[in-house]
C-alpha positions in Angstrom: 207.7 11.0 127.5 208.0 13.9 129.7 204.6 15.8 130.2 203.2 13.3 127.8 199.2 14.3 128.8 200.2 18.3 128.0 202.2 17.4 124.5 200.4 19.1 121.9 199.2 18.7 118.2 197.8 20.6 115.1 194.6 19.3 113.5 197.6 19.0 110.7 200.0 16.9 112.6 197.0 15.0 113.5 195.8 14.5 109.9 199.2 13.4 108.8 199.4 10.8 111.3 196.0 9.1 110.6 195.9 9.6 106.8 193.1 11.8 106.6 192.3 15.2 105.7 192.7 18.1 107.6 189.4 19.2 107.4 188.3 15.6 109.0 189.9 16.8 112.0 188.8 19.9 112.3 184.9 18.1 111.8 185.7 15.6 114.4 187.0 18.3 117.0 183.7 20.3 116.2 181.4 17.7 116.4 183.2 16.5 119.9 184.3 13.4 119.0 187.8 14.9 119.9 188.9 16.6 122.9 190.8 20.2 121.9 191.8 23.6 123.0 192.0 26.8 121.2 194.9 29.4 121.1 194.5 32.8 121.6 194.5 32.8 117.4 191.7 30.4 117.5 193.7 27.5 116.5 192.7 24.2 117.3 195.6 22.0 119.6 194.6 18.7 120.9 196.9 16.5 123.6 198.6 13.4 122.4 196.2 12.1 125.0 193.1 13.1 123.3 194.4 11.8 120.4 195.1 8.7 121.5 192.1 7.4 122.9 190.1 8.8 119.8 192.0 6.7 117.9 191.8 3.8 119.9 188.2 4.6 120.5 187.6 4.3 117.0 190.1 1.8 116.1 191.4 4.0 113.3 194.6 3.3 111.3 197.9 5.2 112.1 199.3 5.9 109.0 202.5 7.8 110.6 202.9 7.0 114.6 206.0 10.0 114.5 203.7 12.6 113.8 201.0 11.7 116.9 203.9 10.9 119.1 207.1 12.1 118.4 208.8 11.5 121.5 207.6 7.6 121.7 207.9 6.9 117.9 205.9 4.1 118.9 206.3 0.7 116.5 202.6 -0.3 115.8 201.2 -3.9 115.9 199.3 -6.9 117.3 200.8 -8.0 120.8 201.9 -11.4 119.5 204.6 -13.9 120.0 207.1 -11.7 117.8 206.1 -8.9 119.6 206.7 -10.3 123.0 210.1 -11.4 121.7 211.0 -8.0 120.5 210.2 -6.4 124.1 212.3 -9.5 125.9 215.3 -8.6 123.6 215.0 -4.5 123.9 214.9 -5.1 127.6 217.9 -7.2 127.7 219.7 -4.6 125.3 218.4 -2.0 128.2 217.1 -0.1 124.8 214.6 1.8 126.9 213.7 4.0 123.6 213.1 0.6 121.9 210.9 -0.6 124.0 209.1 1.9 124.9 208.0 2.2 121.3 207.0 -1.5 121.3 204.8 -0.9 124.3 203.6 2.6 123.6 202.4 1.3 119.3 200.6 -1.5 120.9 198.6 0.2 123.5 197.9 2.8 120.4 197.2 0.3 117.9 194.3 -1.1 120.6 195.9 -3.6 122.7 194.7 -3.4 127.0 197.1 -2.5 129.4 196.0 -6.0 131.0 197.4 -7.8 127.1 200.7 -5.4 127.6 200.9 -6.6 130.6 200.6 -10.8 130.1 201.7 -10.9 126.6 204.6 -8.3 126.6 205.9 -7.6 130.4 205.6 -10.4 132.4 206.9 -13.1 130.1 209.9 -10.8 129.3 210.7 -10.1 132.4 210.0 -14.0 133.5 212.7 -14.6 131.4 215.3 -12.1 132.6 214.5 -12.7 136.1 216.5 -16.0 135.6 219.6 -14.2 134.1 221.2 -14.2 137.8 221.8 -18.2 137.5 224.3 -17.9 134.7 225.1 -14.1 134.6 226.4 -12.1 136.9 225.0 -9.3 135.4 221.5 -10.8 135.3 220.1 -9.0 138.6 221.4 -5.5 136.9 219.7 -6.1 133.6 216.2 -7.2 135.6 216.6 -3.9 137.5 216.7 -1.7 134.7 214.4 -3.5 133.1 211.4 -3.1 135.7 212.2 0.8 135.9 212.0 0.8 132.1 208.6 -1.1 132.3 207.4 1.9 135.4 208.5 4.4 133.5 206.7 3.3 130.3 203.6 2.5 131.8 203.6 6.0 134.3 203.5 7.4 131.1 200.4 5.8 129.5 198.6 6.3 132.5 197.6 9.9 130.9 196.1 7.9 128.0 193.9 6.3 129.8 190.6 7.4 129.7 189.3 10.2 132.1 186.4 9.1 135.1 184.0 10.7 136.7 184.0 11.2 140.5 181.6 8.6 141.0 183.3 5.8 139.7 183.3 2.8 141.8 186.9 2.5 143.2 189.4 -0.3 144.0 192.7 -0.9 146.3 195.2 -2.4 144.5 198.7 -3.5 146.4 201.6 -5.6 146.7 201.5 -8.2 149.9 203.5 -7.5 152.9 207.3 -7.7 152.3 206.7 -8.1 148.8 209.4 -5.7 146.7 207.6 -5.9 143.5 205.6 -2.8 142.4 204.8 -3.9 138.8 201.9 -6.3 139.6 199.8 -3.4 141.4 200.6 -1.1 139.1 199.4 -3.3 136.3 196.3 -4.0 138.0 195.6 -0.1 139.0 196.0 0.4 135.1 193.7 -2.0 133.8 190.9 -1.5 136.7 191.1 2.2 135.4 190.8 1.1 132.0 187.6 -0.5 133.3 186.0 2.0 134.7 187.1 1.7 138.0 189.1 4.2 140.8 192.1 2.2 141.8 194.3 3.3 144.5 197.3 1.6 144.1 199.3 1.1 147.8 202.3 0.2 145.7 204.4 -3.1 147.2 205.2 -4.3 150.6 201.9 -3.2 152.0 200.7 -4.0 155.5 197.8 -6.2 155.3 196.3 -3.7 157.9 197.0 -0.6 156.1 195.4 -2.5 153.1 192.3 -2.8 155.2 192.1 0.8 156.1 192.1 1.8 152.5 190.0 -0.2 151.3 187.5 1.5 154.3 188.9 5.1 153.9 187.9 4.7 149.9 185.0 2.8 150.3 186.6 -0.1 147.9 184.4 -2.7 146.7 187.5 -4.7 145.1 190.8 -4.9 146.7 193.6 -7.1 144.3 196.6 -8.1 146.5 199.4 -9.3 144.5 201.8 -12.0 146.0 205.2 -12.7 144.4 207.3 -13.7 147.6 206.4 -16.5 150.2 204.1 -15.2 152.9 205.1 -16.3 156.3 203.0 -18.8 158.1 203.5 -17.5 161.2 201.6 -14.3 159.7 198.5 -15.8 158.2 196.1 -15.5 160.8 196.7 -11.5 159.7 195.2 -12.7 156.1 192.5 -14.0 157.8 191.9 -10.5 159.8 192.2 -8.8 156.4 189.4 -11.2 154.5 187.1 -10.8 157.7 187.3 -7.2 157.3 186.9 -6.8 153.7 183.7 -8.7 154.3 182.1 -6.4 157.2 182.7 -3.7 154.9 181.5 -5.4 151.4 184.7 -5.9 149.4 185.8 -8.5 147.8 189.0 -10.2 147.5 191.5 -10.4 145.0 194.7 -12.3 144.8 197.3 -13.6 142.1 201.1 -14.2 141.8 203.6 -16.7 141.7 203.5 -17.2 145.4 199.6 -17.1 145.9 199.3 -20.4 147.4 201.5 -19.4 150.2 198.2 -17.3 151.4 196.4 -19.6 153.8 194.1 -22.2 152.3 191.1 -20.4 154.2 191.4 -17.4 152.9 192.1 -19.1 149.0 188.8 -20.7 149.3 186.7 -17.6 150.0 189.0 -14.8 147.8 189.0 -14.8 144.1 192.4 -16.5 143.0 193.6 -14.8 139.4 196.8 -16.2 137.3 196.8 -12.8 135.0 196.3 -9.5 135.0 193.0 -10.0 132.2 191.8 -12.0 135.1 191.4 -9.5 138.2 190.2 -7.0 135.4 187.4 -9.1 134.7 186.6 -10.1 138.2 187.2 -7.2 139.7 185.5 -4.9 137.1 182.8 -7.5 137.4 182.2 -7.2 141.1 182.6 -3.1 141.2 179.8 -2.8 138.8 177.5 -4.9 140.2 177.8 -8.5 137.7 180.2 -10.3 140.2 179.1 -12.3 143.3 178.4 -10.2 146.6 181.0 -11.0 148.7 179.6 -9.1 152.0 178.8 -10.6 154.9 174.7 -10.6 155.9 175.2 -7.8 157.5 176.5 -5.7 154.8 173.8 -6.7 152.4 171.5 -5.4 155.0 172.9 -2.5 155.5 173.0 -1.9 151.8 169.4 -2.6 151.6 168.2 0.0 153.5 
């Protein structure tokens, strides 16, 4: 979906796809319920993008997903068990149109990036992970299936709704030596869908470059995702990273397969999620002031004043 946020539509187009009349449109773009520009003929063009979060917005019906997003031709729907099982099977087919329009119609038809991501990616790609045991060809398919799953979600990303500068930001990252850059990513998504600035580090993060982010940004949340075996001879630089986050009033986030390789001391004072509708909720929780305060004394005081 190549400049997806720039793609443009008619009030016509627009009308077609949601089964509504024209004039609707153009009454929804005046009042400002809708985003739109003008040509220099005074015509009214609004971005897929603009479309897309009115309609999830206002949980409207899409009559005809070709005519909002022709390049996507997104498949509409309830992320459910068939739905799941349609994404496992595109992605094994390495039908990247396919499913992309499985994952594109269910963001559209309302679903969270945090529901895309547990009920549609990461059971699908569970399963194909385990394709190397009997096939050859397993590791291949996994491959292209994660850059599928990237490319996808990069794309959403201009869907997601628009924040103001003073949105309360988070760090999101892949442990050290850990390759995989989906869980981060997943998490950035769905903090931003929460309100929230995330700064996603991407995977195989230093747990001190982790720190200094989360202080250069001024992070009050910082999810760490942790899908490979941490190595005990590195855990006293966990410990470095929780002490930190706590001078500077951040809390701490983890989740993975491999979470319980991060030292028990660190476990019992960080947040431990098992999906990505968890560290939303915690996260989004803590960043807007319902979650617990995770600072040290000191911090609070300093907050005080």
């Amino acid at each position: 979906m190549k400049n997806a946020h720039r793609e443009m539509l008619s009030t016509r187009q627009l009308a077609q796809s949601l089964g509504v009349s024209e004039s609707s449109v153009k009454r929804w773009i005046d009042d400002g319920e809708i985003a739109a520009e003008r040509t220099a003929g005074g015509h009214r063009r609004i971005t897929v993008a603009s479309a897309v979060r009115f309609v999830r917005q206002q949980r409207l019906p899409v009559h005809s997903p070709m005519a909002l997003s022709p390049s996507a031709a997104p498949l509409l729907g309830e992320v459910d068990a068939d739905a799941a099982e349609s994404c496992h099977d595109a992605l094994l087919a390495d039908d990247a149109p396919k499913a992309r329009a499985i994952i594109t119609g269910r963001y559209i038809s309302g679903a969270s990036i945090a529901a895309i991501g547990d009920g549609l990616i990461r059971p699908a790609l569970a399963r194909l992970g385990e394709l190397w045991k009997s096939d050859r060809g397993g590791i291949l398919v996994e491959h292209r299936a994660v850059d599928t799953c990237i490319q996808v979600l990069s794309d959403l990303i201009a869907w997601l709704p628009p924040l103001s500068e003073s949105a309360p930001v988070a760090v999101s990252a892949a442990g050290p030596g850990d390759p995989y850059l989906l869980p981060p990513m997943l998490s950035a998504m769905t903090l931003r869908e929460r309100g929230v600035q995330s700064r996603n580090l991407g995977a195989s993060t230093p747990l001190a470059t982790i720190a200094l982010a989360v202080e250069r940004y001024g992070a009050r949340v910082c999810a760490v995702s942790v899908s490979i075996t941490q190595d005990p001879k590195r855990h006293s630089e966990w410990l470095d990273l929780l002490d930190r986050l706590t001078e500077l009033g951040a809390g701490l986030v983890v989740g993975g397969r491999c979470v319980r390789s991060v030292p028990a001391q660190v476990l019992a004072r960080a947040q431990v999620c098992a999906s990505v509708s968890e560290i939303g909720s915690f996260a989004a929780g803590v960043v807007h002031g319902a979650g617990p305060d995770t600072r040290s004394k000191a911090a609070r005081s300093r907050g005080a004043k």
